[in-house]
LOBA-15271 format. One record per residue (C-alpha): x, y, z; residue number from 1. Coordinates in steps of 0.05 Angstrom, whole numbers. Each point is the difference from the previous one (the first is absolute). Example, Ala and Ser with C-alpha at 12.3 -4.5 7.8 and 13.67 -1.06 7.14 Angstrom:
<nodes>
<node <246,-90,156>,1>;
<node <27,69,-13>,2>;
</nodes>
This chain:
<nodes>
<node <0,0,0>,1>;
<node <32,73,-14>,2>;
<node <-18,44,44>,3>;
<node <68,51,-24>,4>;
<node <-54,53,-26>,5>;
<node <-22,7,67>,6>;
<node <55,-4,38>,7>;
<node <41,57,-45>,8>;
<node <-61,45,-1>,9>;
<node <28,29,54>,10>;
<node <48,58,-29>,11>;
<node <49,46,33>,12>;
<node <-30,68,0>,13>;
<node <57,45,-5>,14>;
<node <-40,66,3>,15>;
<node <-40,29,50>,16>;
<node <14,-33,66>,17>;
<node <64,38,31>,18>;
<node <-26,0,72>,19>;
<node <-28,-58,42>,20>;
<node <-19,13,71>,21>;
<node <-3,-71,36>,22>;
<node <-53,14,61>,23>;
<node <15,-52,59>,24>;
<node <66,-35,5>,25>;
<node <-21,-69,26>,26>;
<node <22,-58,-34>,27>;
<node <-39,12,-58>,28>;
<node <26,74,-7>,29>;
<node <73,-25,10>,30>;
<node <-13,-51,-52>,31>;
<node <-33,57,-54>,32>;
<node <64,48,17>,33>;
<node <51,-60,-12>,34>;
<node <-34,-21,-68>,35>;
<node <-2,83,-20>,36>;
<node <72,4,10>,37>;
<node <21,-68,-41>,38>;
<node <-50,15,-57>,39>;
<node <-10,72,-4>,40>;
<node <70,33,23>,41>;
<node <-19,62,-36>,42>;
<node <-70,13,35>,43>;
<node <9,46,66>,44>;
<node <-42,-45,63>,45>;
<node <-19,43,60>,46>;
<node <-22,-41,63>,47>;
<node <-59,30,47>,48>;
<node <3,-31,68>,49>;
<node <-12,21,69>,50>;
<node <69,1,28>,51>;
<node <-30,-38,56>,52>;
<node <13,-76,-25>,53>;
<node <71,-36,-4>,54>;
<node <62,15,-42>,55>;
<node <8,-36,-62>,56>;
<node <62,-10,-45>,57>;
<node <-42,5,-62>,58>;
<node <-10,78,17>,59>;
<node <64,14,-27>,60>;
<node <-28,-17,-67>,61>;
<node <-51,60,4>,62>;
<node <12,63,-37>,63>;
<node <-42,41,58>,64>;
<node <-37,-5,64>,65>;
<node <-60,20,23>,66>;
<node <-30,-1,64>,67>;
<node <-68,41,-23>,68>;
<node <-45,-10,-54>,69>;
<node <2,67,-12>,70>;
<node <74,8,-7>,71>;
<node <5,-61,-48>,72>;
<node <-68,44,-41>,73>;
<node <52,54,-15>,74>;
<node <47,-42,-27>,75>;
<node <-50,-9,-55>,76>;
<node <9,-80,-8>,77>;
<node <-17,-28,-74>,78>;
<node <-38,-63,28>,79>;
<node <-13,-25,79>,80>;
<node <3,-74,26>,81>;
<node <-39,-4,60>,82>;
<node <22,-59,53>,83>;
<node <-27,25,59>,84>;
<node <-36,-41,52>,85>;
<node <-71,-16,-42>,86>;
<node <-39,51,51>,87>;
<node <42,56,-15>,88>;
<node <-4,-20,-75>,89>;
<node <-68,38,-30>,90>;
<node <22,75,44>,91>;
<node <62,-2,-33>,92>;
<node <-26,-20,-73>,93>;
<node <-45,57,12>,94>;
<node <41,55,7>,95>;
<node <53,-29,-56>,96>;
<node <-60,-10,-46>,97>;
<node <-23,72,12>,98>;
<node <72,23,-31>,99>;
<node <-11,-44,-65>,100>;
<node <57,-54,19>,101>;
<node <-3,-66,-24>,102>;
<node <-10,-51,57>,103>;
<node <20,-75,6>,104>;
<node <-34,-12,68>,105>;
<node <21,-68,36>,106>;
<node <-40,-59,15>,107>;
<node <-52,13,37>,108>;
<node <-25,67,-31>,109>;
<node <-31,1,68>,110>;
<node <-19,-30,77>,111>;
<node <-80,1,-17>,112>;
<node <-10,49,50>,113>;
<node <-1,69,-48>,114>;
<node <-52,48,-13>,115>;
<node <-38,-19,-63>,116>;
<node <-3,74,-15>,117>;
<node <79,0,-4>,118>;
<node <7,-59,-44>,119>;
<node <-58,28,-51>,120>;
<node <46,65,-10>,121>;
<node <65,-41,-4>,122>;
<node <-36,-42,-60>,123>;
<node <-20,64,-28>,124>;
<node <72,20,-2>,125>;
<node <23,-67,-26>,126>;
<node <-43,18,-60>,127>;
<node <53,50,-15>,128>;
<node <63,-21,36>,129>;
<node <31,-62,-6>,130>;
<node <-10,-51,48>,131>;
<node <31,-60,8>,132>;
<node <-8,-59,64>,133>;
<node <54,-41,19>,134>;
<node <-24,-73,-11>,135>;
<node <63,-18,-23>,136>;
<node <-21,-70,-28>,137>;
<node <-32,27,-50>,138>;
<node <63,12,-39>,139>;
<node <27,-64,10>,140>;
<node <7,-46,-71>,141>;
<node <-34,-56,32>,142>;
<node <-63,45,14>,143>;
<node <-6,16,-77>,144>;
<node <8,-70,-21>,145>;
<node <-52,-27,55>,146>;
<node <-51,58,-28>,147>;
<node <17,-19,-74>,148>;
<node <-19,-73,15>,149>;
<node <-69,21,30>,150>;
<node <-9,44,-55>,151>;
<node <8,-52,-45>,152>;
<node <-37,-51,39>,153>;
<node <52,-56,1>,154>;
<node <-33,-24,57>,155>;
<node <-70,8,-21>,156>;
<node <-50,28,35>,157>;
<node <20,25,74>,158>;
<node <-28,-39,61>,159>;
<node <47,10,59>,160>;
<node <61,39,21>,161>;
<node <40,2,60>,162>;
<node <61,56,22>,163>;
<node <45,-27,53>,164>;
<node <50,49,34>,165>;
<node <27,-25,64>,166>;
<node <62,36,25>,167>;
<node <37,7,73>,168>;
<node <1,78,20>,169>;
<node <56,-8,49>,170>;
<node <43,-5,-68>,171>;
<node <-29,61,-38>,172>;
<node <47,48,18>,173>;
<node <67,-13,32>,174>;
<node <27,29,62>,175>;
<node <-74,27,7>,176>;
<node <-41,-36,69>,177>;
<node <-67,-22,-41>,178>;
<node <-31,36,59>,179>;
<node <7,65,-7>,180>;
<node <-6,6,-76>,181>;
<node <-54,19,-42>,182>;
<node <-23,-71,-19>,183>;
<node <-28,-13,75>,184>;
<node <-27,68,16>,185>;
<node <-80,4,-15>,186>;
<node <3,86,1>,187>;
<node <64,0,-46>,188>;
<node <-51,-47,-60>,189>;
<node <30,-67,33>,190>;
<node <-27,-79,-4>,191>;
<node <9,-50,-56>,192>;
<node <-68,25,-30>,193>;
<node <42,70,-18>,194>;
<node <73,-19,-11>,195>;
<node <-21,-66,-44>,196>;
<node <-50,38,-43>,197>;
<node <41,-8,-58>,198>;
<node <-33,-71,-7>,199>;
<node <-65,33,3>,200>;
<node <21,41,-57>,201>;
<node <35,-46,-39>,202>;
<node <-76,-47,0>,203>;
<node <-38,66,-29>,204>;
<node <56,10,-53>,205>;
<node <1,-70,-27>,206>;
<node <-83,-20,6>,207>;
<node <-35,66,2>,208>;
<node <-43,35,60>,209>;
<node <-8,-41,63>,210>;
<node <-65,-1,43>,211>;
<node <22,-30,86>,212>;
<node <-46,-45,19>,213>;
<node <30,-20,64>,214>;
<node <74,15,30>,215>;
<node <24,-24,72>,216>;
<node <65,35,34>,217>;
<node <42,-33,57>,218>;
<node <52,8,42>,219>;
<node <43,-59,-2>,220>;
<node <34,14,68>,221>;
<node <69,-19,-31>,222>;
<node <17,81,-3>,223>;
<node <1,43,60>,224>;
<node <-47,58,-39>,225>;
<node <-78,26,13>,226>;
<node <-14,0,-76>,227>;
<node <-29,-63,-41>,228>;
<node <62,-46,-34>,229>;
<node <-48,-45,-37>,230>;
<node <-63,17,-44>,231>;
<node <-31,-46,-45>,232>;
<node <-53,37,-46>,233>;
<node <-51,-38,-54>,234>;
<node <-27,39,-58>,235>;
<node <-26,-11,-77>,236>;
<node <19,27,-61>,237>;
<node <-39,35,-46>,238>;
<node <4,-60,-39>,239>;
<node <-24,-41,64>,240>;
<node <65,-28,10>,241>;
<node <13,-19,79>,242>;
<node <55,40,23>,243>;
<node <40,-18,73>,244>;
<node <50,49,20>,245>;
<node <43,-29,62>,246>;
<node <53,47,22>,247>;
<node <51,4,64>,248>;
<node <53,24,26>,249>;
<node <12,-63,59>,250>;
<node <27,-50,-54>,251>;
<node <77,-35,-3>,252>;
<node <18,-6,-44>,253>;
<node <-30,45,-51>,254>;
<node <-48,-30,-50>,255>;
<node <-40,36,-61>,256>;
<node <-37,-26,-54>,257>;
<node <-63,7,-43>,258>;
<node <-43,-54,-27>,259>;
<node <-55,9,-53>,260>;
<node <-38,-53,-22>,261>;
<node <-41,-4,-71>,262>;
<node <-38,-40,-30>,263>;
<node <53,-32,-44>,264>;
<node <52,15,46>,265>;
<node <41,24,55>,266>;
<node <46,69,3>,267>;
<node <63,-8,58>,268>;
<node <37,63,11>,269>;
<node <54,-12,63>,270>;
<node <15,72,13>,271>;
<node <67,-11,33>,272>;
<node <27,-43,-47>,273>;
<node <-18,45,-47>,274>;
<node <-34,-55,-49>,275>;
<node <-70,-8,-35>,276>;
<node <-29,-69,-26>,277>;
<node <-64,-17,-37>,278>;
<node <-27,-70,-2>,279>;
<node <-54,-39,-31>,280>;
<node <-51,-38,24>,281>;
<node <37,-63,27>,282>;
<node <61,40,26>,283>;
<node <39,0,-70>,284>;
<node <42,65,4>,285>;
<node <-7,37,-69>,286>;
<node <42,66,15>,287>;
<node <44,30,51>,288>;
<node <29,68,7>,289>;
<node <56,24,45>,290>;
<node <4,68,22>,291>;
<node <70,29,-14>,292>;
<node <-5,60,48>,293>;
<node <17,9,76>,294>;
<node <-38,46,43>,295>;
<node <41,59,3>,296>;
<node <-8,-12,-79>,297>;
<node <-84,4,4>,298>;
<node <8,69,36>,299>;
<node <48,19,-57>,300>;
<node <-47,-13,-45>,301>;
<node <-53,34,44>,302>;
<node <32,67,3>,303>;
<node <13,-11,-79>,304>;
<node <-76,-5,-8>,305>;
<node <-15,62,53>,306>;
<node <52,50,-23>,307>;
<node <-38,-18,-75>,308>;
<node <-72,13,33>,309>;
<node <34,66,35>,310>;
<node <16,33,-72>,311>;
<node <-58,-23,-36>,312>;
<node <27,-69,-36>,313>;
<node <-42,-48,34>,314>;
<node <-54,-18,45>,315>;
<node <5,-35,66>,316>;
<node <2,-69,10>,317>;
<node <-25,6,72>,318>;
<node <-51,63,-5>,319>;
<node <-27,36,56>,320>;
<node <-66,-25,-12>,321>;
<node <31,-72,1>,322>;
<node <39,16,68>,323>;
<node <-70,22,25>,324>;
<node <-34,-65,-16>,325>;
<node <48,-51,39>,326>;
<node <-7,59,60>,327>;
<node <-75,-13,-6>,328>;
<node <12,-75,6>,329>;
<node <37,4,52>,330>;
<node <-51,47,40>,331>;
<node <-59,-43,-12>,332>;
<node <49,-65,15>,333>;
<node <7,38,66>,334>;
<node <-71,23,10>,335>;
<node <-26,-83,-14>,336>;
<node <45,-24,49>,337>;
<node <-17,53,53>,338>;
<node <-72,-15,-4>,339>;
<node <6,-70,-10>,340>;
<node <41,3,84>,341>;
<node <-53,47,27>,342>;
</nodes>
């Protein structure tokens, strides 16, 4: 299967973006600035943080530093990248988007807990300036090729699909106690339901809208954290296929997969290994495609495809609109399961 059209889509655009300003320097921000700096050496990155949180090595790799938003407003960035904690995520998209910069805006766009007001201007402004969300995954080859399969109907006709991310959170970020980071704090947009939405995302972008029908969230007891490790949601398609999405973060070692079954067929696509295999009825494999990118490669191409949405090229892969869908999955996911325990 080529998939090489889709992969070098993605072109360097030289003109326009001069300035980034990277908002947050988590792990995710340290990870954006380190990938600016290999890729784009001749692009200026400004970092806006609070001046409060630990030193980092990778700050040496920052043109400038900013410790307001209003300071880092003055020096009149080309495009914004914002990887604050998911509650502070829609204020500061708000006053960006007011200026007319372009936005990639981490997973989650938000924690669920905005103003629907704020979001309904914030889509307004996406209308007009670019907006892009960080689910990743969807620039990864194997994505394309699952999609191109379905597309084609390989398999058939769709009758059940499962996404499977099980990870450890002690191991996310090294030299970091699990405690105390972002990932186990409910006000900060904490709990597997948030920090594993990319599964979430990655079901709407390969079979369409979802509708919940039911979603149960746990706390294993294997972390020491007040937030949920474990949620298991079911939903259908808009093609009636059964969807389960089973995500945690209290799983050694890691584990991530998704399984689609057809009619005529099954769909495999082990995310870690980086591999995608279709099979007929009867378990005969008929195609297999390897991914030949690492990760720091998908958010390569991701700020590729962004800096092309920023001056006009392209349009996002991940949307706003999109972004806002998996957010409202993930509020009714926790609405059903607080109603279903009172």
């Amino acid at each position: 299967m080529d998939i090489s059209g889709e992969i070098n889509k993605f072109m360097h655009p030289k003109a326009g973006i001069h300035k980034v300003l990277i908002c947050g320097l988590g792990s995710i921000g340290r990870r954006h600035l380190r990938i600016l700096h290999e890729h784009w050496k001749d692009v200026e990155v400004g970092i806006l943080r609070s001046g409060c949180g630990p030193y980092y090595q990778e700050i040496e790799l920052a043109d400038q530093v900013f410790t307001t938003l209003s300071d880092s407003l003055s020096w009149k960035p080309d495009a914004a990248i914002i990887c604050t904690p998911a509650s502070n995520h829609l204020s500061t998209a708000l006053i960006l988007a007011r200026q007319g910069i372009p936005l990639l805006i981490e997973k989650p766009v938000g924690d669920g807990t905005e103003s629907r007001h704020d979001w309904q201007e914030l889509s307004a402004l996406s209308v007009s300036v670019p907006m892009e969300v960080g689910y990743v995954l969807r620039h990864d080859p194997c994505r394309v090729a699952v999609k191109n399969y379905i597309e084609e109907k390989r398999i058939g006709r769709l009758v059940e699909a499962d996404f499977y991310c099980g990870s450890w959170l002690p191991d996310w970020r090294t030299g970091v106690d699990y405690r105390d980071c972002v990932s186990a704090n409910r006000a900060l947009g904490g709990g597997a339901l948030l920090e594993l939405s990319h599964e979430i995302d990655l079901a709407q972008s390969l079979l369409g809208n979802l509708e919940l029908r039911a979603s149960v969230l746990n706390q294993s007891g294997l972390l020491e954290i007040d937030v949920e490790d474990q949620a298991h949601l079911l939903a259908y398609s808009d093609d009636q296929c059964l969807v389960s999405i089973r995500i945690n973060f209290c799983t050694q070692p890691p584990r991530r997969h998704i399984h689609i079954r057809g009619s005529n067929g099954e769909i495999n696509w082990n995310l870690i290994a980086g591999k995608v295999e279709v099979t007929e009825m009867g378990k005969r494999k008929i195609e297999c495609f390897q991914s030949p990118i690492s990760s720091d490669e998908r958010y390569r191409l991701q700020m590729e495809h962004f800096f092309s949405c920023a001056v006009g090229k392209k349009e996002p892969l991940c949307s706003l609109s999109n972004g806002l869908k998996t957010l409202g999955i993930v509020r009714r996911a926790l609405e059903v399961n607080s109603r279903k325990r009172n």
